[in-house]
N, C-alpha and C positions, 0 to 999 in steps of 0.2 A: 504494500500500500504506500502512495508516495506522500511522502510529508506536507503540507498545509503550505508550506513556501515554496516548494516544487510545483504544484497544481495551480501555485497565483504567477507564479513565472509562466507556465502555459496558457495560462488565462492572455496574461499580459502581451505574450508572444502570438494569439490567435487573433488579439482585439487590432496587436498592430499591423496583422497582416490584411485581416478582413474590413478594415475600420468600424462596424456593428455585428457581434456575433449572437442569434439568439441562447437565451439560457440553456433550450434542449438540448442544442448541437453541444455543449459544453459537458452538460453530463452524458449525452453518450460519445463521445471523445475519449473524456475521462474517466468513466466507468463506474462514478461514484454518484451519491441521489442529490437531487434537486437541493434538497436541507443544505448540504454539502455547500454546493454550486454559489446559493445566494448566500453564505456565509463568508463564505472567499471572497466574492465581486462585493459584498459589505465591508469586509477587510481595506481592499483596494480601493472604493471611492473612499473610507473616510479617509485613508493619506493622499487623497487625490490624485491616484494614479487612474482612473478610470469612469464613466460616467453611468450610472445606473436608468438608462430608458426601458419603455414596457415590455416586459418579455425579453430581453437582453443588456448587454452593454458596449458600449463604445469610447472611446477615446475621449478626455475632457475638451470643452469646446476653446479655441484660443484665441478667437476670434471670427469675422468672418468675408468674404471679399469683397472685396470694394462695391460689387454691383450690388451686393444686400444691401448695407449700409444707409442708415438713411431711413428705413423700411418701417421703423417705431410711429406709433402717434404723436404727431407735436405738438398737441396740447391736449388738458383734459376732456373727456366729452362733456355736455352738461348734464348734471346729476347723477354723474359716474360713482357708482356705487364704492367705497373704501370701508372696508370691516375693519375694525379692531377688536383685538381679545386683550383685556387687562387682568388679574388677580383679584382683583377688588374692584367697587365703583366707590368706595370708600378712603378711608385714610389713605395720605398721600396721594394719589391716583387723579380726584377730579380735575386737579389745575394741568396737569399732564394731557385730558382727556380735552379740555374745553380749550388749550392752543392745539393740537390735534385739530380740534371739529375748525373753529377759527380759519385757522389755514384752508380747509378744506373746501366750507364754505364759501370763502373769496376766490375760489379757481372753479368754482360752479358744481362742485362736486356733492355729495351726502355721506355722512358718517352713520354707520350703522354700528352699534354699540355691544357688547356681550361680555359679561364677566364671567371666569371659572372654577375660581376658589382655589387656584396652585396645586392643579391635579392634573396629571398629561394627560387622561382619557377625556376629561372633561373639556383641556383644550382644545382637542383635535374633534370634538364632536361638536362646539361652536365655532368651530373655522369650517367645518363640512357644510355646517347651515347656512355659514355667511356665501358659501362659496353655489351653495344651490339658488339664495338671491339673490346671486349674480355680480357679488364683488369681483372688482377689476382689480386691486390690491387689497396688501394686509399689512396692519400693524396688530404687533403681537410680544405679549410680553410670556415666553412660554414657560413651562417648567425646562429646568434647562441640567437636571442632575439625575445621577441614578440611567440601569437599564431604560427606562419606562422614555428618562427625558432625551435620551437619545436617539431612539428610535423616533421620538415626538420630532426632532430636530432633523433628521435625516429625511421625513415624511414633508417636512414643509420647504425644504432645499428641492425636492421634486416634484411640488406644485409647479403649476404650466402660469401663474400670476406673479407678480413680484410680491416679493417677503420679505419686512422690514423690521428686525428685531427688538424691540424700547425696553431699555433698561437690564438688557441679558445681553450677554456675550455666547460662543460655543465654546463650549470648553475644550481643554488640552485635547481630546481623545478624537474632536473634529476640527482639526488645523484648518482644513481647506474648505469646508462647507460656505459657500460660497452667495452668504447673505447680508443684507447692509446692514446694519444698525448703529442707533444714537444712543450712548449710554450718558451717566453723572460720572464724574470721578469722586465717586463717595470717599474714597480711598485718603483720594489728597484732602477732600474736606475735613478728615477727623486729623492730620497734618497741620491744616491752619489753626483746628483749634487748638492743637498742645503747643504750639510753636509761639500764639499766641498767648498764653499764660505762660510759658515758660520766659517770655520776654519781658511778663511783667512780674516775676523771681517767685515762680509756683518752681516747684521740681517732685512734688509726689501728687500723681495725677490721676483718680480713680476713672476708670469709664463704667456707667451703669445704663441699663437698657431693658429694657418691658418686653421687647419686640422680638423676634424671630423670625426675619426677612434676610433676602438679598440683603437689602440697604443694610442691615442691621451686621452680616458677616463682612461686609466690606467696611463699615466703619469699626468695626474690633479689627482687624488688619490692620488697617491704617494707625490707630491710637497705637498698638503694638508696636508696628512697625518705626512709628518715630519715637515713643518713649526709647526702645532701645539703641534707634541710630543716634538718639539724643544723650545717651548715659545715663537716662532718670533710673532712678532706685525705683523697685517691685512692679508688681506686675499687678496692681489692684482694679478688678472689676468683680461689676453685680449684677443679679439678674432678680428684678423686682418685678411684682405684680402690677399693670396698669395704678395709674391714678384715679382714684372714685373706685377701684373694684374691693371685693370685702378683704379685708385683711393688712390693706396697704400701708394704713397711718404706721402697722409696728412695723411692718419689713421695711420700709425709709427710713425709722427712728434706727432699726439694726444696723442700716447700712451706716449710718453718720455714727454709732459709736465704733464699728471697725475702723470708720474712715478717721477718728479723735485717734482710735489705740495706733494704728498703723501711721501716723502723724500727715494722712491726705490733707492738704489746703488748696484744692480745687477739683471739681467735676464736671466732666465732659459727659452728656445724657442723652440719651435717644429714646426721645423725642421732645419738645415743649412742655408736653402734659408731663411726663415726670421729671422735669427740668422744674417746672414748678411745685410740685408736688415737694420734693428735698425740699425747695425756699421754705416752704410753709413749714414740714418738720424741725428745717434748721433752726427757724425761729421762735418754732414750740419750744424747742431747747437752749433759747438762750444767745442762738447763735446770730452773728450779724453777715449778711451778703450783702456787700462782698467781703465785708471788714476779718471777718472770719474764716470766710468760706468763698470762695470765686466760682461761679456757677458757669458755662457755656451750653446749649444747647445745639442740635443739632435737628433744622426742618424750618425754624423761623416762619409758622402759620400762626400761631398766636404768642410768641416769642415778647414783642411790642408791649402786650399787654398786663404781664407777669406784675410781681409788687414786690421786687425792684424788676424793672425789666430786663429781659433778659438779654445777653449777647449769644448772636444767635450764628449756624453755616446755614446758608440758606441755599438750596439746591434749584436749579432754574429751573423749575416745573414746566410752568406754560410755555418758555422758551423750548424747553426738550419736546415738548409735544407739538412744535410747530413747526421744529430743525426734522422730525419725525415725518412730518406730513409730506415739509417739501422735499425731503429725501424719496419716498416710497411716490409722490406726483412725480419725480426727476426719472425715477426709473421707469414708471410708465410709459411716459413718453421716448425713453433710447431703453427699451429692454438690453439689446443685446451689448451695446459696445462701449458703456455705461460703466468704468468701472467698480467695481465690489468698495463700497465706501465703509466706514467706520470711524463714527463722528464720537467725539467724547468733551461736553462739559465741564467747567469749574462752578463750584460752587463759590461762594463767596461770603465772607466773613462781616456780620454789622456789627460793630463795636456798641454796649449797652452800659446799662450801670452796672451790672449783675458779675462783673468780672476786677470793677476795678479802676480800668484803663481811664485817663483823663478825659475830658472832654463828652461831646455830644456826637449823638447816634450820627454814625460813620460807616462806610465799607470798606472792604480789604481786599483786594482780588488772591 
């Protein structure tokens, strides 16, 4: 029986002779079953060596000749239908969704809307619906980890529409999957905020967080990542219950007496709500923010309003949701020769009372 590397070098060696080989000719070639077959040419498209069309495969596409060229729609039609699939229609999500519609609106187009709860079966069964109403593209923010999320990824890189990815990347294991997307640099924004307390002589920096998103694993990255490029002492983070949910007032009070024993004098918090939430504990204990305690948050949606307000990373929502739009209208109109883009955001820093810093509400890029 020949080895798994042997049978994709055949594969590889059949595609470039015939330029589209179907799947059958492949397993009876090779003598092994179907299962087999699509497992290997699944191998080979995600390192990009090869293209997965119906019933076979072919050689990835590198362009095309001059006399095609050209051949796209050059403008939107009117009330061309654009689907999106978000996580939520909830937290973070609407301002993302309404510069999305925005943009959309103004090129004559219609936004059809669908949430799926961060579940890949659930994604791909409201991109089928959106796609039976006749969406001309997609924005789509899909599960993107795990068995489940890759298959999900590999399934919307072979839709026959342009697929536009918001606020996911593919991961390591699909290099070449060959789809556009506009992310945040969440990453650098939990960056600005320690760099920022660290300028104004914080050097032990808790980061605490409610949440369990994307947003949420890229900002613990980021805080990690520059505490230790920075030489700060420990490694202090928390994982608290929502703000208003039952139980919070003592898990906040817990958090701020680790944060007195372990000598933190500043936190970095995801999201507003429990950026505010500590304020209010800190203060049931006595504590003064900033005087005490330097607070930043991370979302900057109600950040403003806080009592001290808060200094906040403010993520460009409605900007990314409209870099999104005219990314996925851009490729509509030059499908093919359009290259594979990958836009990425800064977030940006408003300086509040909540940290300390002199002065009046200010930003940072």
């Amino acid at each position: 029986m020949r080895l798994a590397s042997e049978r994709q070098e055949l594969i590889l060696a059949a595609v470039r002779e015939r330029g589209t080989v179907p799947l059958a000719d492949l397993v009876t070639s090779l003598g092994v079953t179907a299962v087999t077959i699509r497992r290997d040419v699944t191998t080979l498209a995600d390192r990009g060596l090869v293209t997965r069309v119906h019933g076979g495969v072919t050689l990835p596409r590198r362009g095309q000749p001059p006399e095609q060229r050209g051949a796209g729609v050059s403008r939107l039609p009117g009330q061309a239908l654009v689907g999106m699939v978000v996580p939520t229609v909830e937290f973070y999500w609407p301002s993302i969704i309404q510069g999305a519609q925005s943009t959309i609106a103004a090129a004559g187009g219609r936004l059809a809307l669908r949430a799926s709860a961060y579940d890949a079966a659930e994604d791909r069964r409201q991109v089928t619906a959106l796609l039976d109403r006749g969406a001309r593209t997609l924005l789509i923010a899909p599960t993107n980890t795990g068995d489940a999320g890759l298959d999900l990824l590999r399934w919307l890189g072979g839709l026959s529409i342009p697929v536009l990815l918001v606020e996911r990347l593919p991961p390591p294991e699909l290099p070449t999957l060959p789809l556009d997307a506009a992310t945040t640099a969440h990453s650098l924004g939990a960056g600005l905020a320690v760099r920022h307390l660290v300028s104004l002589g914080h050097h032990r920096i808790a980061f605490v967080t409610a949440r369990f998103s994307p947003t949420t694993r890229a900002l613990r990255e980021g805080w990690r990542e520059t505490t230790a490029s920075l030489g700060l002492p420990g490694q202090d983070e928390f994982e608290v219950p929502a703000y208003g949910s039952p139980g919070w007032a003592d898990a906040y009070d817990a958090v701020l007496r680790r944060c007195r024993d372990a000598g933190v004098t500043a936190l970095f918090a995801h999201s507003d709500s429990e950026a505010i939430g500590l304020t209010e504990c800190a203060r049931d204990r006595g504590l003064t923010v900033p005087g005490d305690l330097a607070v930043v948050s991370y979302d900057d949606e109600v950040a403003a309003a806080a009592d001290p307000p808060l200094t906040a990373v403010r993520p460009p929502k409605n900007r990314l949701g409209a870099v999104a739009a005219e990314m996925a209208l851009a490729r509509m109109a030059d499908p093919a020769e359009r290259p594979v883009h990958r836009v990425q955001l800064w977030p940006t820093l408003v300086v509040r009372a909540s940290c300390g810093a002199p002065g009046t509400e200010r930003s940072e890029p």
